[in-house]
C-alpha positions in Angstrom: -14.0 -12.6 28.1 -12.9 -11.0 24.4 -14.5 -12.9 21.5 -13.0 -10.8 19.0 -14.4 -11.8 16.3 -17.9 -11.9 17.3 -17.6 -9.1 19.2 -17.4 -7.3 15.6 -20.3 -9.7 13.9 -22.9 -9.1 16.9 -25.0 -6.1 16.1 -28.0 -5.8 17.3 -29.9 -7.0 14.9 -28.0 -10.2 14.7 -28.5 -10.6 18.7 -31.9 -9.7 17.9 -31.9 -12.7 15.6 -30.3 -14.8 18.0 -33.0 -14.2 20.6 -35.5 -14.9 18.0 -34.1 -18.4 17.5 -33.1 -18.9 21.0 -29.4 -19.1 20.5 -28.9 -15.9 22.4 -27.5 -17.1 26.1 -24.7 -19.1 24.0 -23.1 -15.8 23.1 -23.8 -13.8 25.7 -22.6 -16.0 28.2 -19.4 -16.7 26.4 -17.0 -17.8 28.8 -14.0 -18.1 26.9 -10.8 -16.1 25.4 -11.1 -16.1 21.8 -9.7 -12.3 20.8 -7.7 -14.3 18.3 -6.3 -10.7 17.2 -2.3 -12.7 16.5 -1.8 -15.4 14.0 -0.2 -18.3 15.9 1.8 -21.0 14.0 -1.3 -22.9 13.1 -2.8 -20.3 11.0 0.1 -19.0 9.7 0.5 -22.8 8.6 -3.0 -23.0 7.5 -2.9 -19.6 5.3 0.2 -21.1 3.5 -0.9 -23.8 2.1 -4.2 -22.1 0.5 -4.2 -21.3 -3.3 -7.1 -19.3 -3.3 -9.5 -17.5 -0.9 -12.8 -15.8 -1.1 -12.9 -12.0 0.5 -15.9 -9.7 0.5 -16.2 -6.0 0.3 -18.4 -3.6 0.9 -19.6 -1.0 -1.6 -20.9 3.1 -1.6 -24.1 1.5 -2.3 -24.3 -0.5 0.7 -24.0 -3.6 -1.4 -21.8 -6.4 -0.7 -19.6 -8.1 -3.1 -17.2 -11.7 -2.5 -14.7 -12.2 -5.1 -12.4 -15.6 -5.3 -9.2 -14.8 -5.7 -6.2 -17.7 -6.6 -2.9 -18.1 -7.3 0.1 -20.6 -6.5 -0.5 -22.5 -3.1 1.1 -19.7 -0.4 0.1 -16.1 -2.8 -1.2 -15.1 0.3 1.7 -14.5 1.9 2.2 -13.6 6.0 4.3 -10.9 7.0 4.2 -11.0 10.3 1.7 -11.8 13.2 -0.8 -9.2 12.2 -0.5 -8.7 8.6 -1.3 -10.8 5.6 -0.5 -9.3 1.8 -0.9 -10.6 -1.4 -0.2 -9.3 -5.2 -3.1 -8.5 -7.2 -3.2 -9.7 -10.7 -4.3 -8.5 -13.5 -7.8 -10.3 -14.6 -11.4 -9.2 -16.3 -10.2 -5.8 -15.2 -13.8 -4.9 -13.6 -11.7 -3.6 -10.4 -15.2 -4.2 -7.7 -13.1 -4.8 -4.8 -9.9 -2.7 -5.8 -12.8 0.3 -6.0 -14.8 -0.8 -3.0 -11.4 -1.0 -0.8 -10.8 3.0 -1.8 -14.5 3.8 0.0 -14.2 1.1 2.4 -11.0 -0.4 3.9 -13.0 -3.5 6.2 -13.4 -6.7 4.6 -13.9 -10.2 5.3 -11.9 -13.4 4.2 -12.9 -17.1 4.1 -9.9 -19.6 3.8 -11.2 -23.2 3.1 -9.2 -26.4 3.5 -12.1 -28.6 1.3 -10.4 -32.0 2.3 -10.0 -31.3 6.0 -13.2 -29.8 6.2 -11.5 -26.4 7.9 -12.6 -22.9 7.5 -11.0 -20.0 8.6 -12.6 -16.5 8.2 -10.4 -12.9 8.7 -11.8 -9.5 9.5 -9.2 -6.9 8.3 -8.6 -3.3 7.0 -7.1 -3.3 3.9 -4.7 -1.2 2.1 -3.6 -0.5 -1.5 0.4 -0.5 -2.3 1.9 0.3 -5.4 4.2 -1.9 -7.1 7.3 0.4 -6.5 5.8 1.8 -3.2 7.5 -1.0 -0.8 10.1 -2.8 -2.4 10.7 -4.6 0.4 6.8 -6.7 0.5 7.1 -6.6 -3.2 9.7 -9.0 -2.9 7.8 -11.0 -0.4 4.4 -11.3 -2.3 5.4 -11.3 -5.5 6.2 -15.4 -7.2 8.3 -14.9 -9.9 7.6 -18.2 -11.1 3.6 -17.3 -11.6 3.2 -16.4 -15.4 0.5 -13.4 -14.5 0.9 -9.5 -15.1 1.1 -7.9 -11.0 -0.8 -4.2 -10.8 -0.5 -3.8 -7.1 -0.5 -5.1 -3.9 -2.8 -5.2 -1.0 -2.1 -5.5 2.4 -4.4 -6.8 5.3 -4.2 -5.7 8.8 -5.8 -8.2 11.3 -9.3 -6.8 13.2 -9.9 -10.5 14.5 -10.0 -14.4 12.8 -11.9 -17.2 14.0 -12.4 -21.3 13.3 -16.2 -22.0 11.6 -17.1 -25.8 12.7 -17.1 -28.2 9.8 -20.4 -28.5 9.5 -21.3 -28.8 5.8 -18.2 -28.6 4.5 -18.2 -31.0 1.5 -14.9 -32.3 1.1 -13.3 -31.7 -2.4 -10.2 -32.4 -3.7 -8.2 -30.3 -6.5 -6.4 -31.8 -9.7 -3.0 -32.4 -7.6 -5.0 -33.6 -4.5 -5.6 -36.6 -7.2 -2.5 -36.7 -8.6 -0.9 -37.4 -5.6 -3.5 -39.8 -4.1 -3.4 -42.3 -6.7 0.5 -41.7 -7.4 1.1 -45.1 -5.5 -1.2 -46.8 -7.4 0.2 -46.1 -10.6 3.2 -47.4 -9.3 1.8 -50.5 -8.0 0.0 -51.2 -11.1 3.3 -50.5 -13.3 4.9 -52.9 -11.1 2.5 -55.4 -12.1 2.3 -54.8 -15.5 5.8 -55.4 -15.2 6.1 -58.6 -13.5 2.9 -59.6 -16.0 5.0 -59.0 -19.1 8.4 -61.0 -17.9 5.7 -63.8 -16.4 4.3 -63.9 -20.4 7.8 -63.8 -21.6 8.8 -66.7 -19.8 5.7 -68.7 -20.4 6.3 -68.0 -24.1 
């Protein structure tokens, strides 16, 4: 049965590896369907809620490079069941991936969800699209709202995606994560400040 993913990741020197450490009959006697070559609901839910990502290319060198890219929750926007896209801003102005997508259109992504321990990772081709190229995805990925300077846009066909376990996943929470967690408290504590002050008042 397809496991499209690993199907892609299982060279022969990683099933070389595999023997080594005798984890080898796992994969090969795969039983399951995992092609996972269509974003159901539950990624498309997942990728929306992200406000940042890590994706690695590949260079003329051979060498690899992961860059973290971020952005309002949902920059990485879905455009349909096989195609993700997303508006590249301007930043140190280096360019590694922009440069390493022109030699080499395969990369890799890694969503994380840090508080549910969750990890998604994308194999895809990616292509470059000018601003004025496709006014139509322009629209879609670009947030009007986000105060950053747009050079272009790349869009991501789907190879294959698959879960990682959450093994090791530390959870971590962001600055809103916080804000909203202890939102209730505030408001229980200003309710008792409150009640406090009229108690005093009376008293006094």
């Amino acid at each position: 049965m397809p496991f499209g993913f690993m199907d892609i990741a299982l060279t022969p020197s990683v099933r070389a590896a595999q023997t080594e450490m005798g984890s080898d009959a796992i994969w090969s006697d795969f039983k399951g369907n995992r092609k996972f070559d269509r974003y159901t609901e539950s990624e498309k839910g997942f990728i929306a809620e992200r406000d940042s990502f890590y994706i690695a290319s590949t260079s003329e060198t051979g060498w690899p490079y992961v860059q973290h890219r971020g952005g309002p929750r949902g920059f990485l926007k879905v455009i349909d069941d096989e195609t993700l896209a997303f508006a590249d801003y301007r930043g140190n102005r280096q360019y590694i991936s922009t440069g390493n997508f022109a030699a080499n259109d395969r990369a890799c992504l890694f969503l994380m969800d840090y508080p549910r321990q969750a990890r998604l990772k994308i194999y895809s081709y990616v292509e470059r699209v000018g601003l004025g190229d496709d006014p139509s995805l322009t629209d879609a990925v670009i947030d009007g709202f986000y105060r950053a300077k747009p050079e272009r846009i790349f869009r991501l066909r789907l190879e294959a995606f698959d879960w990682n376990c959450q093994q090791h996943i530390v959870p971590r929470f962001t600055q809103d994560d916080v804000i909203k967690a202890v939102h209730p408290l505030r408001e229980r504590l200003a309710q008792l400040e409150a009640e406090n002050s009229e108690l005093r008042a009376r008293l006094g």
